[in-house]
N, C-alpha and C positions, 0 to 999 in steps of 0.2 A: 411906886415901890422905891424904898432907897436898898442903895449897895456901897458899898467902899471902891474908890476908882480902883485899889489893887484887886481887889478880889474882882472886878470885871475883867480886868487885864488876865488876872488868873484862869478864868473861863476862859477865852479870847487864846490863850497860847495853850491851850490845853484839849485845845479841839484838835481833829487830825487834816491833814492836807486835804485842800479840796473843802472844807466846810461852810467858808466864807462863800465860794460861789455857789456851794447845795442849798444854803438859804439865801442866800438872792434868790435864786431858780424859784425857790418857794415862796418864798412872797411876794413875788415880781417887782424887787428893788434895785437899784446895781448894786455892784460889789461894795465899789466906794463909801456906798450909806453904809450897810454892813460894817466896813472899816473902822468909819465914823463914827456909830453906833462904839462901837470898844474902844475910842480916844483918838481915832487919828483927826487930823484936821483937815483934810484937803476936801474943800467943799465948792474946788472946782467941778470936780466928776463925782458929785455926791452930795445927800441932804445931810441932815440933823435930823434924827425922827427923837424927839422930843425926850433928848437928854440934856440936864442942868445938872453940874458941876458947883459943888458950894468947896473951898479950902477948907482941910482939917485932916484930923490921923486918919493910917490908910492912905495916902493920896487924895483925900477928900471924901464928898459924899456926893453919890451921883443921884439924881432923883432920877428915875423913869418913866415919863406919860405911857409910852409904848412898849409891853415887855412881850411882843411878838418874837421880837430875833431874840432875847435872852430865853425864852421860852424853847427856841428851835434851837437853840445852841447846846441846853440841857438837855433836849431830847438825841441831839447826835452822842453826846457825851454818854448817856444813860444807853448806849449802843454798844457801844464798847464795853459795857461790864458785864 
């Protein structure tokens, strides 16, 4: 799946407190991959679950192998309305 790195960031600060770690909980990752997952980079206390960053409008274009946590992240989002 591709996405625009803003509109992941846009998911990403759009979720409510506590999200980050309800899916870690849920798919038994740490937080950090989570993080990582939405652009951070500290991948001392954390993976890469297979997101590729290409430059371009948007912040670029993110490819995703893995759309487990964008998936969990839409489903906490889709909670709220």
């Amino acid at each position: 799946m591709n996405i625009t790195f803003n509109d992941l960031r846009d998911i990403k600060h759009k979720l409510p407190t506590g999200s980050v770690s309800r899916i870690a909980k849920k798919l038994n990752i740490s937080e950090q991959t989570v993080r990582n997952y939405f652009g951070a980079t500290k991948l001392d206390d954390g993976e890469t679950i297979g997101v590729h960053i290409e430059p371009g409008p948007g912040g670029g274009v993110v490819h995703l192998d893995d759309e487990r946590i964008l998936k969990a992240a839409r489903e906490i989002l889709a909670e709220q309305q």
